[in-house]
Structures are given as structure tokens and as C-alpha cells.
N, C-alpha and C positions, 0 to 999 in steps of 0.2 A: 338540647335544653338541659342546663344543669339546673339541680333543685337544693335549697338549702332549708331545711326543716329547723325552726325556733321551737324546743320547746322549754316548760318554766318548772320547775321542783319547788317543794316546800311552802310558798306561799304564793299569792294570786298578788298583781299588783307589783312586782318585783321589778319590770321596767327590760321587757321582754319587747314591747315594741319599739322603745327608744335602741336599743340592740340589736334589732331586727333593722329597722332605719338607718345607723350608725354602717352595719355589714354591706348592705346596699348603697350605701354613697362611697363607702372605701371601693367596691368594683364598680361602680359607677366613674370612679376618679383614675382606672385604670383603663379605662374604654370600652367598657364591654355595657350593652345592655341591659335594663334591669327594670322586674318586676316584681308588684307584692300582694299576696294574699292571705288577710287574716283570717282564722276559720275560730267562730264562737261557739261553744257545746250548747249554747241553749236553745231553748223551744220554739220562744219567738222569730218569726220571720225576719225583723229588720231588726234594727233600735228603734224604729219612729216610735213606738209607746211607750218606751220608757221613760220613770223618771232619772231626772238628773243625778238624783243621788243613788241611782243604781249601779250603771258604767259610764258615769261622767257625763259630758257634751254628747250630744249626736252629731255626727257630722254628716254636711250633705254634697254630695257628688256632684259634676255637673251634670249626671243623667237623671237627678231628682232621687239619685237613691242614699238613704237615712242609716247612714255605717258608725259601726264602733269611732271613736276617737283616734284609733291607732292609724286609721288609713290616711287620716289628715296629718301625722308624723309622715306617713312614707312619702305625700303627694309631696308637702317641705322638705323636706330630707333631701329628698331625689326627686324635685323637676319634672314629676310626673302626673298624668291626668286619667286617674284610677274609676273604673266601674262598679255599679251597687253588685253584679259576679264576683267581683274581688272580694267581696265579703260572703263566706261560705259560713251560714247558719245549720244547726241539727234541722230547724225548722223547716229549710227549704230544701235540705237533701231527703226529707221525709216525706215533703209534698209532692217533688220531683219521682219519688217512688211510688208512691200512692197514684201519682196520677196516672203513669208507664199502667202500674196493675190496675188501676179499672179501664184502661183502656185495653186492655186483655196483651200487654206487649210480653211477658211473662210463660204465654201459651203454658196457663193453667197450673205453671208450679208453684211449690211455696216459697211466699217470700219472706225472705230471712233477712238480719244482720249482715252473717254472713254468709251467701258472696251479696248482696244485693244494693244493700248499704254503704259496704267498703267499696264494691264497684264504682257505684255513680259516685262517691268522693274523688276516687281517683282521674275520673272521666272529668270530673267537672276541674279538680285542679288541671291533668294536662289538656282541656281545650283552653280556661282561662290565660294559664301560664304566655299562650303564645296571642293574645290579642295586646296590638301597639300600642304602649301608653305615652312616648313619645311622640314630638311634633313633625318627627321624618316618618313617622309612620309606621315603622320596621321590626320587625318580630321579634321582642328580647333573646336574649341569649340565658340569662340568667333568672330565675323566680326566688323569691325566698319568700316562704311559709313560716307565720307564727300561728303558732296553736294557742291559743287563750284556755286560761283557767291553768292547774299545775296537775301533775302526774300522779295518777289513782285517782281522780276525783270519776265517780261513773258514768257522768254524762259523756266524758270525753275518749271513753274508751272505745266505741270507734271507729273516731278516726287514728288513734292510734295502734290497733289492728289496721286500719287501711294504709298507714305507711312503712307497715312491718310488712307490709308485702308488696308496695310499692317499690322499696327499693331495690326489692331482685327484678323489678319490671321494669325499672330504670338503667340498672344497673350500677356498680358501686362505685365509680369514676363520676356517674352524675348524678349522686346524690350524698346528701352531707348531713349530720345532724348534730345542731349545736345543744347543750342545756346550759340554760341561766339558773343557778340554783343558790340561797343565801347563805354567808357565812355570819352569824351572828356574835357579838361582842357582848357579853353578857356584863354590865355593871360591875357587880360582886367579885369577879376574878380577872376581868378586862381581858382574858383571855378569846381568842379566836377560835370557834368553833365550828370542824370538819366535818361531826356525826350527820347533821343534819342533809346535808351537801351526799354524804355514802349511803345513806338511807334511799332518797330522793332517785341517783345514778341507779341501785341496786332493783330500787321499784322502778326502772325506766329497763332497765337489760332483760325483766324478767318478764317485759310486754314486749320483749323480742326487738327492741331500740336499743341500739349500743350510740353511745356520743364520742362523734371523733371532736367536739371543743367542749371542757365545761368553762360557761362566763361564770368566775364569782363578783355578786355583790356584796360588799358591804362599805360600812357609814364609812370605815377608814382604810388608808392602804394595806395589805397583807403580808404578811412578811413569808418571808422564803422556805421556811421550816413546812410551814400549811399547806403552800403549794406541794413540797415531796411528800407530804401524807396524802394529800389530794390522790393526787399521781399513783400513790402505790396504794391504795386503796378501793381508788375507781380506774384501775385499767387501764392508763393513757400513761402519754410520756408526759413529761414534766413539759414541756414545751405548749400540747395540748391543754394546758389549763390558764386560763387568762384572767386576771384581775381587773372587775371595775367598781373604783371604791366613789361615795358620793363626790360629786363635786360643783362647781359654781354654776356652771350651767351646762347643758347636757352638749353642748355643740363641744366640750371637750371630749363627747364619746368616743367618737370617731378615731380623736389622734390618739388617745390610749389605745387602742384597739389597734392602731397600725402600728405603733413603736413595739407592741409585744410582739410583730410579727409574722399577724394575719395573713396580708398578702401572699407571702412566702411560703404559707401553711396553704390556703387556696389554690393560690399556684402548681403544686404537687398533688395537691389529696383532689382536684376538680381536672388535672390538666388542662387546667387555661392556657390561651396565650397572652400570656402580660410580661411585662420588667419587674421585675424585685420593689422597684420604686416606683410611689404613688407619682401622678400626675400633675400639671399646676393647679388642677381643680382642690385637690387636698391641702395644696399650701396657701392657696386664696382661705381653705376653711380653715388652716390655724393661725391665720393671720388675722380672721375675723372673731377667733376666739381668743385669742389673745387681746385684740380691740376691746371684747362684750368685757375684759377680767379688767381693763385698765382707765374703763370710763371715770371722770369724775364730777360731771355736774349732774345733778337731779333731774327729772322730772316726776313728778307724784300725781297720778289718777285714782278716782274716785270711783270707782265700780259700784253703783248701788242696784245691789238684786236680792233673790230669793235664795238664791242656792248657793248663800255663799262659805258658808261650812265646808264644801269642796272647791278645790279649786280648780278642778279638773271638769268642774260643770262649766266653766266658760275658755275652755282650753282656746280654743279658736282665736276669740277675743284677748287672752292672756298675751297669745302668739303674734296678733297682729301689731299691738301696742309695743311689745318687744322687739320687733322687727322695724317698726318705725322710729323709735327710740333710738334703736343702734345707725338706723341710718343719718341719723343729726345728732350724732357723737354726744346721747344722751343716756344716764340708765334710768332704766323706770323703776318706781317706788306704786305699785299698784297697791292701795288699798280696799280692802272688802269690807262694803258695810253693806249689812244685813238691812234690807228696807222697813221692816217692820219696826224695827230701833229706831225710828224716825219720826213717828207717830207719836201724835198723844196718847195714846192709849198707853205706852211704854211709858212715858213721863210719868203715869200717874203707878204702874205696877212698877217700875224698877229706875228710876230717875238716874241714877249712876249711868248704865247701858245707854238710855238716850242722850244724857249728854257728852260720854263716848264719840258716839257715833256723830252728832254735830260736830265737835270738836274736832276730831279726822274729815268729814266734809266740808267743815269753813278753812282749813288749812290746803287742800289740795288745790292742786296749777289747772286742773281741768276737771267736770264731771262725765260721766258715762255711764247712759243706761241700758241696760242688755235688753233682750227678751224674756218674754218668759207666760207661763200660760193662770187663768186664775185671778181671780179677785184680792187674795192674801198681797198683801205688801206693798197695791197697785198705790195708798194713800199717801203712805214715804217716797215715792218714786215720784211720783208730784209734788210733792215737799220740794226735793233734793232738785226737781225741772226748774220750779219753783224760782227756788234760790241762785239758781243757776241764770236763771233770764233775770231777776232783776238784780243780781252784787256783777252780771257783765264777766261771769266766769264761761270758759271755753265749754260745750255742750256738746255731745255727742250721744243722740237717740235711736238704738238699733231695734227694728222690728216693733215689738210691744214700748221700747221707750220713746221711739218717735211719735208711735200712737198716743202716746200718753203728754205728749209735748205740743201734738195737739191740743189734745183736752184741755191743759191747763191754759194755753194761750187764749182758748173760747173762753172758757170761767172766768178768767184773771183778766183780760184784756176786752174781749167782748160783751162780759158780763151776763154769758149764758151760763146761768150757776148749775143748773141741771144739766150741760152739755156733757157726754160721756160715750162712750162705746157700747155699741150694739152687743157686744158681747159679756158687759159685764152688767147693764140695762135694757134690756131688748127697748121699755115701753120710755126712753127717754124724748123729750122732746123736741131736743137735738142731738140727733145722733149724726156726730162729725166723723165715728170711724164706724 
């Protein structure tokens, strides 16, 4: 089993699982088998509690288990049908320890950090690494590990002690450690800045991590000069440093990341057995990213929800619509409207914003309403169903918006004005959901 270790510098959010995603479909597109597991420093057990605006969407597995957003990148990415295991929380490497010690498995010493902690990480990544998440069944060959959150933060420390010594238990042939870390373009001098990127590496070498790739981000391509400061300032060859600068859509990851290289670098530094050259799976993917760059008719959806300040709160749904879009040689134009900007109650505090938000709903080719939990925003989202059944606009009610398309079909059509949900009316007198 080889292991590829993601980790993130400088800031959180940096696009460590699209990278993590991206590395896995390029040896995916080589032949080899491929696995992923994200590991989150915090407390909580799943995501199921949290809110949206915490880590985005929750995604859910088909084993029913409630994962970071990331893992729905890798299941897309890479073809594959990932477990709530695949997601390694502090929360459940703690419960998993605690519960070994009351059950006296310990025989009575103290338990620690370390070894106790860093143990069962490691136990729990190589049993996960080797269970099948392809449809033949067959035991990957490859794992690749993103570490969530960035380097020094102190929840995260460790597991990054557990892979400073993982990898002399691996050994240095199968195991690899990338860092994503930012190159920021400041305004004022438009200059490209390395300090933060040597900072980040320096704090990653001195937790006993050396990175044989650093990925830089930023907004624009980087020019060459940066790369040989990179280089001679964090330890690697100039080869080992790879540029990904923003771009239209993230399915160009991937082919940046293999024209700089990658494979080639994998190839040696993992002792694979692969060709220098990707597979047809990778030219089918820059065929289709070249497709997603050169669409030219529209289509425009209307997303009306709660959470729509992020957009990473309905990643799922973002994803699905873009995936069906591209398949009828369309691009999507998804717009976000806040449900509460929907309501009178908004006409009478901020008239501008309401009429806004109509104004982008009476112009979209289709409406959609997501989930979502709470009484807040339920009375726009019936508005937007509303208008939706009767101007004969295309409709699409997931979860809470179907529920709610109920509702207004009993109101508006059956003329049960009190009809509503059990959950946001326990004592109504028709309760349809």
C-alpha cells in the first residue's frame, strides 16, 4: 500500500480536497487503484450537527454516514463508494480510545497522546486504506490522506505526530507528503509572495514532515522566478514545486497537475508501475474540460434556500446541476436567493433586496428548492413553490422543498389554509407532512 499524505499551510479552505481529488484521479487514470480518507481535528463525531455555515454541506454516504463535503469530491472525482471510516474525526479516535480504556484493554497503564492516540490513527488509517471502494471489489493499491485545517493549528497536532512516525513504519518508498500552501498577490505591489508558503514548509519540517511536492495556490499563474525561491528556500528541487493558479472550473485540476509532471514524479518517488503517460481516462477528462470552458447556451436555476451566503452549503446540489447541464451541452447560471428576501416582511424592512430577489426568480428557466431544517425562510420558499406551480415554471423540491410543495399544493389548491408540517406545527389540523 502506498500512502499520499495532503497537508494545507497558511490558511484553511485553500482547496486541499479538490487536490487531494485531482492526485487521485491522475493515478486512477494510470491503473492503479485508489483510495481516500479525510481526517478532521475536531471534536465532534460526524458532521451530522453541524451547521451549514460551519463546513459547508454535509454529505452523506451510502452507509448513512454524515461526512465533511470533501468525501463527495473524491466519491466524483474518482468513481468511488466511500465509508462514514473514511472519515477520521479527533472525536472518534478519542471515543475509540476511551472505550479500549474502560474496557481495561490498556492492562492498567497510562494513557497518553502519545503512543495511544498516534497508535489508533495509524491502526485506523492502514485497516481503512485497504477496504474496497470499487465495484470489482479489490483492495486499493493506493490511499491518499487529506489532513483538514492547516499546520500549527493545535487540534491537529496529533495526527501530525502520528504520521511523523508513520512514515518509518511505512516506509519512505510508500509514503509521500504533499503541502498546499498560498502564494498571495497583494494589491499594493501586485507582487507574488513566497514568505508565507517558507513560514508554513518551516512549521511543517519542524513537526518532523518534510514535503517531497509543495502545491502553490493562487488567484493567477506564477511566474518562474517564485518557483526558484520556493525551491531554494524550502528544500526541494524546483521540479518538486507545482503551480495551481484559479481557474474556470476545478475539472482543470487535474490536467495542470499532470502537464507539470506529476505522474513522472509519482512514478520514481512511489515506485509504481505505470507509463510516463496518462491513460484514455485523462484525455476523456480534458476533453470534457475543455467541453465545460467552450459551452455557449445558458441555462439559469433558482436555488432558493437558507444558507445561501455559502455556497459550499449546497455543494451537492451545485454539483448535480453542473453535471446535468454539461451533459446537454448547457452551462448553468445558478442563482442564490436568500428565502427570507422573499417575504413581506423584507418588502416592508428593505424593499430594494425584495425586489432583488423576485427579480432574479421571475427571470430563471427553472426553480429549486433544497433542504434545509427550521421555520426561518420556510414562508419564501412557499412563495418561490408558489410561483413556481402557477407561471408553469420547471420545479424541483428536494427534502424540506418537496415537503413544502406539499404544503402549498393543500393551501392553495385544496384550500386547507392551516395545512402545514408536523414539525414546524405539531397541533395543525392538517398535518400533510
Amino acid at each position: 500500500m502506498k500512502y499520499i499524505l495532503v497537508t494545507g499551510g497558511v490558511i484553511s479552505g485553500i482547496g486541499k480536497g479538490i487536490i487531494a481529488s485531482s492526485i487521485g484521479t491522475i493515478l486512477k487514470s494510470c491503473g492503479l487503484r485508489v483510495t481516500a480518507i479525510k481526517i478532521d481535528p475536531y471534536i465532534n463525531i460526524d458532521a451530522g450537527t453541524f451547521s451549514p455555515y460551519e463546513h459547508g454541506e454535509v454529505f452523506v454516504l451510502n452507509d448513512g454516514g454524515e461526512v465533511d463535503l470533501d468525501l463527495g469530491n473524491y466519491e466524483r472525482f474518482l468513481d468511488i463508494n466511500l465509508y462514514k471510516d473514511n472519515n477520521i474525526t479527533t472525536g472518534k479516535i478519542y471515543q475509540h480510545v476511551i472505550n479500549k480504556e474502560r474496557h481495561g484493554d490498556y492492562l492498567g497503564k497510562t494513557v497518553q497522546v502519545v503512543p495511544h492516540i498516534t497508535d489508533a490513527v495509524q491502526e485506523w488509517v492502514m485497516n481503512q486504506a485497504k477496504v474496497p471502494v470499487d465495484d470489482d471489489r479489490k483492495e486499493p493499491e493506493i490511499c491518499v490522506i487529506e489532513l483538514g485545517g492547516t499546520i500549527g493549528d493545535i487540534e491537529g497536532m496529533p495526527f501530525v505526530e502520528a504520521f511523523r512516525q508513520f512514515q518509518f513504519k511505512a516506509k519512505r518508498e510508500n509514503f509521500c507528503n504533499i503541502h498546499v500552501s498560498l502564494v498571495p498577490q497583494p494589491n499594493a505591489t501586485g507582487e507574488q509572495k513566497t514568505k508565507p508558503t517558507q513560514n508554513s514548509v518551516r512549521a511543517l519540517r519542524g513537526l518532523g514532515l518534510s514535503p517531497d511536492l509543495i502545491v502553490c495556490r493562487s488567484a493567477k499563474p506564477i511566474e518562474m522566478a517564485v518557483k526558484e525561491k520556493i525551491s531554494m528556500f524550502c528544500h526541494v528541487e524546483p521540479e518538486q514545486v507545482i503551480f495551481i493558479h484559479d481557474v474556470s472550473s476545478t475539472y482543470r485540476v487535474p490536467i495542470l497537475l499532470e502537464e507539470q509532471g506529476i505522474i513522472k514524479y509519482f512514478k520514481q518517488r512511489l515506485n509504481l508501475p505505470i507509463d510516463d503517460q496518462p491513460s484514455d481516462l485523462l484525455m476523456k477528462w480534458k476533453k470534457m474540460a475543455c467541453r465545460y470552458e467552450r459551452l455557449l447556451k445558458v441555462c439559469s436555476i433558482a436555488l432558493v434556500g437558507k444558507y445561501t451566503k455559502l455556497s459550499d452549503c449546497y455543494a451537492s446540489v451545485f454539483k448535480a446541476l453542473e453535471h446535468s447541464a454539461l451533459a446537454i451541452n448547457y452551462k448553468l447560471d445558478l442563482m442564490y436567493i436568500d428565502s427570507t428576501e422573499l417575504e413581506r416582511s423584507t418588502e416592508a424592512e428593505n424593499s430594494v433586496k425584495y425586489h432583488q430577489a423576485w427579480h432574479k426568480l421571475c427571470k430563471a428557466d427553472g426553480i429549486l428548492v433544497p433542504g434545509g431544517f427550521g421555520i426561518r425562510g420556510t414562508e419564501g420558499k412557499l412563495q418561490a413553490i408558489s410561483w413556481a406551480r402557477t407561471k408553469k415554471k420547471p420545479f424541483l423540491g428536494v427534502c424540506l422543498g418537496m415537503q413544502l410543495a406539499v404544503v402549498e399544493f393543500a393551501r392553495n389548491c385544496l384550500n386547507w389554509e392551516d395545512a402545514n408540517s408536523t414539525e414546524f406545527d405539531p397541533d395543525t389540523k392538517n398535518p400533510v407532512v
